[in-house]
C-alpha positions as CSV (number, residue, x, y, z in Angstrom):
1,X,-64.2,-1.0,8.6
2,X,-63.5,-2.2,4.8
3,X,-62.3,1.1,4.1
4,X,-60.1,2.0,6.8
5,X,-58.7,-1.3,5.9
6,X,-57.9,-0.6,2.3
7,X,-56.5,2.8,3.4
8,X,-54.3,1.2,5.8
9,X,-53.2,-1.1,3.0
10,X,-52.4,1.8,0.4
11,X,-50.5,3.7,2.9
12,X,-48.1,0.5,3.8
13,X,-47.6,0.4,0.3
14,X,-46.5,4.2,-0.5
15,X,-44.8,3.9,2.5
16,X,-42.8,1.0,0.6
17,X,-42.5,1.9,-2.2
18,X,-41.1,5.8,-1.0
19,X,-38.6,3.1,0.9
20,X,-37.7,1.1,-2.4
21,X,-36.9,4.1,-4.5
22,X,-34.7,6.0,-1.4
23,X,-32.7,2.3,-1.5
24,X,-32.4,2.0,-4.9
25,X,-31.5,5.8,-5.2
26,X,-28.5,5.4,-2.5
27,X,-27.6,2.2,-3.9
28,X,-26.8,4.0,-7.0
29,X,-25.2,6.6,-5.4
30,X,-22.9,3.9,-3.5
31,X,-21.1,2.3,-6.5
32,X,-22.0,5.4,-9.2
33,X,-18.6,6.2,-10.5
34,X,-20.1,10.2,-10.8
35,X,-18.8,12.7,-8.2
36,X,-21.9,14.3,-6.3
37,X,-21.9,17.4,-4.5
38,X,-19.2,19.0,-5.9
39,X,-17.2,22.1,-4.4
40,X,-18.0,25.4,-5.8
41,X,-14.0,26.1,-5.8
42,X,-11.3,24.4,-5.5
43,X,-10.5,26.4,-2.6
44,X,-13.3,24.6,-0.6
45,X,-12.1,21.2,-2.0
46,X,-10.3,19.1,1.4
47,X,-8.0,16.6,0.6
48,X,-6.3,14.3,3.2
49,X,-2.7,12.0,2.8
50,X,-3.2,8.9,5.3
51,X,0.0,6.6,6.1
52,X,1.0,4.3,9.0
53,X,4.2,5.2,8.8
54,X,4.7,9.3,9.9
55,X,7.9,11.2,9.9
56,X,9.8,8.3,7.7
57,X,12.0,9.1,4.5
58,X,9.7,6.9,2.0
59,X,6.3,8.6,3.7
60,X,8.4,11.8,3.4
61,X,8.9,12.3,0.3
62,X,5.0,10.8,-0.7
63,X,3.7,13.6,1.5
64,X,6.1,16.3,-0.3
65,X,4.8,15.5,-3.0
66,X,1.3,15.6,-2.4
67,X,1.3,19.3,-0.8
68,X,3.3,20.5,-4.1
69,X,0.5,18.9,-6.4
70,X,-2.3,20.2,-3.7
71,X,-0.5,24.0,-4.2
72,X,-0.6,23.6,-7.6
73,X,-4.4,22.5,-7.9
74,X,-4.9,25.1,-5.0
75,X,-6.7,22.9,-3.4
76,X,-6.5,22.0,0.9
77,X,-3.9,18.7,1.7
78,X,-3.2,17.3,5.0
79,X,-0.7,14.7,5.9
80,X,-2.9,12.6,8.7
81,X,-1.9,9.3,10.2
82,X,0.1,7.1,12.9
83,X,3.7,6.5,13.7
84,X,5.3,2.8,13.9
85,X,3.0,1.3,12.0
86,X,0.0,1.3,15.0
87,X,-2.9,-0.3,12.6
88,X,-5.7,1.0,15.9
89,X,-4.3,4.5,15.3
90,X,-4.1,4.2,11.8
91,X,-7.6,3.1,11.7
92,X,-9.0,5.7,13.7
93,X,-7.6,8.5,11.9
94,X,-9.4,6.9,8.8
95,X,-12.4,6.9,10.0
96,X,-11.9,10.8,11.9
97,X,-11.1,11.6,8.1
98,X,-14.4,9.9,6.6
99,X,-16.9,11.4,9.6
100,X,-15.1,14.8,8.8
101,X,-16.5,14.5,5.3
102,X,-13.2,15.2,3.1
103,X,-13.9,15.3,-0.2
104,X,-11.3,13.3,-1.4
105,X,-8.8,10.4,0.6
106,X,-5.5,9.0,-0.2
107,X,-4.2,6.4,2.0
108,X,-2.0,3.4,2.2
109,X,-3.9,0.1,1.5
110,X,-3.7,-1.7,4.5
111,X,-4.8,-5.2,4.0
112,X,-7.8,-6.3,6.6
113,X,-11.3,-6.0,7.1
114,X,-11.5,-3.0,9.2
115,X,-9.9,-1.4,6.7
116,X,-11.9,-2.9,3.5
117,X,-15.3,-2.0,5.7
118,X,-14.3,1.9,6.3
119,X,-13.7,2.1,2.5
120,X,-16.6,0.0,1.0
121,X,-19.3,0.9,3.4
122,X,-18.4,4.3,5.9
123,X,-16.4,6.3,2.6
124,X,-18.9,4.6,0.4
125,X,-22.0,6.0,2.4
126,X,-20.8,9.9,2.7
127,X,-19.5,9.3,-1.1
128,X,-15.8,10.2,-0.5
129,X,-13.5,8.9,-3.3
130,X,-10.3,6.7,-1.8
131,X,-7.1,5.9,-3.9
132,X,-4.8,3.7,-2.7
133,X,-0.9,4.7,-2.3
134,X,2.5,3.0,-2.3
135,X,0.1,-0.3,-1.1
136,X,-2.6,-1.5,-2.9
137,X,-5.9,-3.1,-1.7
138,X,-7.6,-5.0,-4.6
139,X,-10.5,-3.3,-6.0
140,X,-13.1,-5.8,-5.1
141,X,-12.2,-5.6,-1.8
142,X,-11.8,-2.0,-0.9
143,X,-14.2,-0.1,-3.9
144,X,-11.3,2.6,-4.1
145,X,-11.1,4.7,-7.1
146,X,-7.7,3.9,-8.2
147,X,-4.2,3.0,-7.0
148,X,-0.8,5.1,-7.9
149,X,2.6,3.6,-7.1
150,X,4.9,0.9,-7.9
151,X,4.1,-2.3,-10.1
152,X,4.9,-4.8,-6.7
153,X,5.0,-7.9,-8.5
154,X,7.2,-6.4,-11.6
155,X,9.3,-5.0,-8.5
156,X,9.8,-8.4,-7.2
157,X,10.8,-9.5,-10.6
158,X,13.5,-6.7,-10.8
159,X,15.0,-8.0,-7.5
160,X,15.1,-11.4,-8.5
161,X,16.6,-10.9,-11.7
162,X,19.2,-9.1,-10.1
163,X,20.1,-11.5,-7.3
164,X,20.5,-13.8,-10.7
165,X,23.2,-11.5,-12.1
166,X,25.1,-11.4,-8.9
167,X,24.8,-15.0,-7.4
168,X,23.8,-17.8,-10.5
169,X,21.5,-19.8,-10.9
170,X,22.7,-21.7,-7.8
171,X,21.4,-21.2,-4.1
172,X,19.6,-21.2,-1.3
173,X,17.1,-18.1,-1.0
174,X,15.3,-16.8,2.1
175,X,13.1,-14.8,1.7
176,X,11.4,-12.6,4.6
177,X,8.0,-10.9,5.3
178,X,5.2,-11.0,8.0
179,X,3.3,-13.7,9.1
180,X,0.1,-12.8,7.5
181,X,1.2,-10.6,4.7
182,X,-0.2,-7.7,2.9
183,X,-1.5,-7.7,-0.5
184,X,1.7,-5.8,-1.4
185,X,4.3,-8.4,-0.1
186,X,2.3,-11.0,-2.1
187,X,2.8,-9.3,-5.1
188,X,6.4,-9.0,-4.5
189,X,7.0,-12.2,-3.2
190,X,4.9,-13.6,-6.4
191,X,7.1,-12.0,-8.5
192,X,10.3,-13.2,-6.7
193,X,8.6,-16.6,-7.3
194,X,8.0,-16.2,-11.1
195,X,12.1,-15.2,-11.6
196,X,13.6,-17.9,-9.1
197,X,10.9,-20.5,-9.7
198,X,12.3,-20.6,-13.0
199,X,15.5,-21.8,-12.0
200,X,15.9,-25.8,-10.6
201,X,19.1,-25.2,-8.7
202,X,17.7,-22.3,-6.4
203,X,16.2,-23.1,-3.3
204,X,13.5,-20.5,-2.0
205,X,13.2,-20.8,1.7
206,X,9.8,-18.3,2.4
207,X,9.0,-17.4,5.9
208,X,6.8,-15.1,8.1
209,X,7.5,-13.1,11.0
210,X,6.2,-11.0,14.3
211,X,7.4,-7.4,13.7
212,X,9.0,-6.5,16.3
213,X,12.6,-6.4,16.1
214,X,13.1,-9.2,19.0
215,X,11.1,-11.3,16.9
216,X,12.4,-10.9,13.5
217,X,16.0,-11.4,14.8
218,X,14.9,-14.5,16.4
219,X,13.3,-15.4,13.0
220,X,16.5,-15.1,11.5
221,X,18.7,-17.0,14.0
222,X,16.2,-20.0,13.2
223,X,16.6,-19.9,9.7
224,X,20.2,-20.0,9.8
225,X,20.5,-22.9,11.6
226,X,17.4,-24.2,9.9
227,X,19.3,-23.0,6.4
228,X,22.8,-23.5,7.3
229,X,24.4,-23.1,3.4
230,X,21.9,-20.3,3.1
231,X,23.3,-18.1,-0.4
232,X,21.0,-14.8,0.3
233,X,18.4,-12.8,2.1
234,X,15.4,-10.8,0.1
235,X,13.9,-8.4,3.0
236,X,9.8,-8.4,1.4
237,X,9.3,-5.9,4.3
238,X,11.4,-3.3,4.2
239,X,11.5,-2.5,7.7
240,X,13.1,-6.0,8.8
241,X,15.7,-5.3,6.9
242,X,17.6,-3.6,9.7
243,X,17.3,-6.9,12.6
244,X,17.9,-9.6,9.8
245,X,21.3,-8.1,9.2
246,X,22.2,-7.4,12.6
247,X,21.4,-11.2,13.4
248,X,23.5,-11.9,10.6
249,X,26.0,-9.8,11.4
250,X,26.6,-11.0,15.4
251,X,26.8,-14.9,14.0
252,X,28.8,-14.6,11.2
253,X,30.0,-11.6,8.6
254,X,27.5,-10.3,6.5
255,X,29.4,-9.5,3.1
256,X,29.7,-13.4,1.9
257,X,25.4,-13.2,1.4
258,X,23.5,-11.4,-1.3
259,X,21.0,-8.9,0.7
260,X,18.5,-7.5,-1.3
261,X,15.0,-5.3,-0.3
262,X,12.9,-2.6,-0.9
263,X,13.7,1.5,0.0
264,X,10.4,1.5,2.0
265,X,11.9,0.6,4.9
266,X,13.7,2.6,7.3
267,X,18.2,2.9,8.0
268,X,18.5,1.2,4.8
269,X,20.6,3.9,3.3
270,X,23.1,3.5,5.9
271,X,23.1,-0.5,5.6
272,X,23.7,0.3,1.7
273,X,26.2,2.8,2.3
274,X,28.0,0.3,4.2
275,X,27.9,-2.6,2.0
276,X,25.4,-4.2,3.9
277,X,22.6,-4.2,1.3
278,X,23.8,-5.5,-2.5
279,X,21.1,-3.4,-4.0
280,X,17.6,-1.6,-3.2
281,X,14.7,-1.8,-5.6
282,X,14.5,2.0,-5.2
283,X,10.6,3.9,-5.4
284,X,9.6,6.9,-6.9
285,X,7.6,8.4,-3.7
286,X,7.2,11.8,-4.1
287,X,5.6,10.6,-7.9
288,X,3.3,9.2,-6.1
289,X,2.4,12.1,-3.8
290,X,2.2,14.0,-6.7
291,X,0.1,11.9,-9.0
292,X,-2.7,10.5,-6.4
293,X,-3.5,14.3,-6.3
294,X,-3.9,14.8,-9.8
295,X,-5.3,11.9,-10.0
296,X,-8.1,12.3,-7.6
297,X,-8.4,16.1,-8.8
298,X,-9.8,14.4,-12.3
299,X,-12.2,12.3,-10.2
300,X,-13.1,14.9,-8.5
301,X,-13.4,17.6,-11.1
302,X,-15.5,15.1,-13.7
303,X,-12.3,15.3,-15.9
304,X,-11.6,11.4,-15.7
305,X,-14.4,9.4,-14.5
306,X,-13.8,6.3,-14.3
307,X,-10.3,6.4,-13.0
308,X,-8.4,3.3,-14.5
309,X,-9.3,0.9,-11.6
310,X,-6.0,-1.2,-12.6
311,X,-4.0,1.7,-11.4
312,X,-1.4,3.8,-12.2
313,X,2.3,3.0,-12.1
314,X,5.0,4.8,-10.6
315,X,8.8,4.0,-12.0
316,X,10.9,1.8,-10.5
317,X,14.8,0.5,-10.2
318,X,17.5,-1.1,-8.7
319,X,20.5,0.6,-7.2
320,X,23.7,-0.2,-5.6
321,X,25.5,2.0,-2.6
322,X,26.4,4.7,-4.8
323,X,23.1,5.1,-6.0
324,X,23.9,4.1,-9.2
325,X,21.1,2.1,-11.2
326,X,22.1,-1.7,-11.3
């Protein structure tokens, strides 16, 4: 009896301690920086592009980018994602991506906890390496590899300084973005804030609102009358740039305000072309297409490992209607 006991007790414990070291193993594998399981040509390597935004001139031009870099590394790209910014589809097609077992991803950072849990745990598990594009996710939060694109808070600085140059140091500022904003809209808007903040006489008037176009026209109506001496607009997302102006433009005339935003949005061209928009802190897309490849190709290959986790930085300016840098 003694001595089925004892053998009952050694087996718990190699069963144990086989358990320990399989954790501890796929632990390390989990936050290792090392690439595992490597191709055995770059012909075999699959790489996919995620966006929310499909078949829209900034997400254009990222993509083109992308597939040139991909032909040059001769390695397989594939623009995946969802159109109108549909976070459910988006999501999905992340996680289709991660259960297909790419062996890299590049996505827009989309800041929630569906999306921080399919890149720290579900990428993490199969070991697929995720950089971040055009919008960043903090690296604590998401465990990507990198991010490429634009310095958002030095890009919020740019706008402000110019709305400084154009209207003084006088005014009252609203300034527009969603409800609950992205990490990216933080960063701009805490850049807008460092510039203006600086400045007693200006007035910054910071709201959130629903996105659909309804409701960001609504927004607007309220802030006028809320804001009746209002000097300018900054759009922090893009895509209400387009409502906000055509709210303006039924109560009143639009060219007395200074209207600044971001070219990640879509029409804004037109609106600029038109003298609608005073200037557009303008991108450098298909940069980023282009460098989140090569980028990930180094991570990928062993060639750069670790990635710089601070990111890397795409250029960026402001331009007026005739495309000309302000």
């Amino acid at each position: 009896m003694r001595k089925k006991v004892v053998l009952i007790l050694v087996a718990l414990i190699m069963i144990f301690s086989y358990l320990t070291i399989v954790s501890a193993t796929k632990a390390y594998r989990l936050t290792s920086d090392r690439p595992a399981n490597l191709p055995i040509s770059p012909e075999s390597i699959r790489l996919v592009l995620i966006t929310q935004e499909l078949d829209t001139p900034f997400w254009n031009k990222v993509g083109q980018g992308a597939l040139k870099q991909a032909q040059e590394e001769n390695v397989q790209l594939e623009v995946w994602g969802s159109y109108g910014n549909n976070q459910d589809d988006f999501l999905k097609t992340m996680e289709i991506a991660i259960h297909s077992k790419v062996n890299g991803i590049i996505v827009q950072g989309l800041d929630n906890e569906e999306f921080k849990e399919l890149t720290k745990v579900k990428a993490a598990f199969y070991g697929i390496p995720i950089i971040t594009i055009a919008n960043d996710v903090p690296v604590e939060e998401s465990l990507r590899k990198t991010y490429v694109g634009s310095d958002q808070f030095g890009a919020g600085q740019m706008v402000a300084r110019q709305l400084i140059k154009e209207m003084g140091t006088t005014g009252e500022v609203i300034i527009l973005g969603d409800q609950e904003q992205a990490y990216y809209q933080k960063e701009r808007l805490a850049g807008i804030q460092n510039v203006l903040g600086g400045y007693p006489d200006i007035e910054m008037i910071v709201k959130g609102t629903a996105d659909a176009k309804e409701q960001v026209m609504t927004t607007t109506q309220q802030l006028m009358n809320e804001v009746p001496r209002v000097t300018a607009f900054i759009a922090i997302n893009a895509n209400y740039t387009g409502p906000m102006i055509q709210e303006i433009g039924r109560r009143t005339q639009v060219e007395p305000y200074y209207i600044y935003t971001f070219d990640d949005g879509v029409g804004l061209t037109a609106l600029l072309e038109q003298g609608k928009i005073d200037g557009i802190l303008e991108q450098k897309p298909e940069a980023m297409g282009s460098e989140s490849v090569e980028r990930l190709m180094e991570w990928i290959s062993g060639e750069t490992v670790p990635l710089d986790s601070n990111g890397y930085l795409t250029e960026t300016r402001m331009v007026d209607a005739e495309g000309e840098e302000l």
